[in-house]
N, C-alpha and C positions, 0 to 999 in steps of 0.2 A: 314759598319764597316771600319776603319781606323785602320793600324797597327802602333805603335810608336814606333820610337829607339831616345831614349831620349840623348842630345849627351853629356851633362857632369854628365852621371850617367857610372856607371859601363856597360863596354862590356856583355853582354849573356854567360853565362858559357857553353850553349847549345842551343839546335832550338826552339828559343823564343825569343819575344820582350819586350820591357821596361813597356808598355802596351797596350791596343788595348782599340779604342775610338768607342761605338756602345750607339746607341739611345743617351739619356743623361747622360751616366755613364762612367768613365773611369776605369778598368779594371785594376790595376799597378801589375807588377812579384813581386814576393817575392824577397827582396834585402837583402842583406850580408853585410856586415860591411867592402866591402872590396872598396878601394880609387882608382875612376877612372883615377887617373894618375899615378899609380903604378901598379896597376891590382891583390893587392895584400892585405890584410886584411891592415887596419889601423891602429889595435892595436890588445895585444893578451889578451885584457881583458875587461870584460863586458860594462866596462863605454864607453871604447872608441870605440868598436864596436857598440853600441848602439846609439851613438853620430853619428855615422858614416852610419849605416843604416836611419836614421831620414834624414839625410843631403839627401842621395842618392834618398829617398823616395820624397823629397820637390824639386830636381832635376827635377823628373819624372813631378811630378804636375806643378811644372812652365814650363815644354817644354808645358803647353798647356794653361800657363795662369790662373792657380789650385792654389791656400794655402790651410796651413793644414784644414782652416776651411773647403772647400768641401770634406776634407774626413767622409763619412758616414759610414764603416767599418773596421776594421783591426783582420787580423789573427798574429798573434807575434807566432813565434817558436822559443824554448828553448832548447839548447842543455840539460839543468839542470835547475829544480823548482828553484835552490837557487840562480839563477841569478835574480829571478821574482823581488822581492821589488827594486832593483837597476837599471832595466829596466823599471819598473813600475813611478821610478822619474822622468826620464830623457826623458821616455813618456810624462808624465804629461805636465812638461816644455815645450817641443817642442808643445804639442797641446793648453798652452796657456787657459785653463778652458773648451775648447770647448773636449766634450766626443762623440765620436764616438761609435758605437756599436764596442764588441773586442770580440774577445776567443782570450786567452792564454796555450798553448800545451805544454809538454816537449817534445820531440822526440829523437830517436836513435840516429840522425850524422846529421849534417848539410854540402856540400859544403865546402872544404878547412877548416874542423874544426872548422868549425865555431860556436860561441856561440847561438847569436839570429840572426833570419829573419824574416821579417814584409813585409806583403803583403796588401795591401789595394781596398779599391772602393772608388771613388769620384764622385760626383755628379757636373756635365758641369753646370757652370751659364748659 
């Protein structure tokens, strides 16, 4: 098992890494929408949080040499269903026709108010 701190992804809000690299799979945190050179949300609305988490998430995958194609999973959390079709585009786009397995959640609170968080698995070439 290998631990990774991904370095132009967002710092750890808490005691955890950007993701941990074991057998062939890589293992990425759930990311926020929040801009590693600010430490601070990117935008205070779905699109650009959502643009924002993609980025941070393709951050993670390239500290190991990953595109979106090795992702095999994603969990997406929703602060609110009604962001779903506008997170759901911008999904789309960023994977490029390549479908990963998903669940899609709403939940109570996210981190710093945040809208959506997307957590993945990707498979090591």
């Amino acid at each position: 098992m290998k631990i990774i701190h991904a370095e132009n992804a967002p710092k750890a809000l808490g005691p955890y890494c950007s993701a941990i690299k074991t057998g062939n799979l890589l293992f990425c945190s759930g990311q926020t929408g929040i801009d590693p050179r600010t430490n601070a949300l990117a935008s205070d609305d779905i699109e650009g949080q959502t643009a924002q988490v993609l980025a941070n998430l393709k951050s993670v995958l390239s500290s190991q040499g990953l595109t979106p194609h090795h992702v095999v999973k994603c969990n997406v959390y929703l602060s609110d269903m009604k962001y779903f079709s506008v997170m759901n585009k911008i999904y789309g786009d960023f994977f490029e026709g390549h479908t990963p397995a998903r669940t899609t959640v709403a939940v109570a609170g996210l981190p710093l108010d945040a809208l959506v968080e997307i957590e993945c698995i990707a498979e090591l070439s």
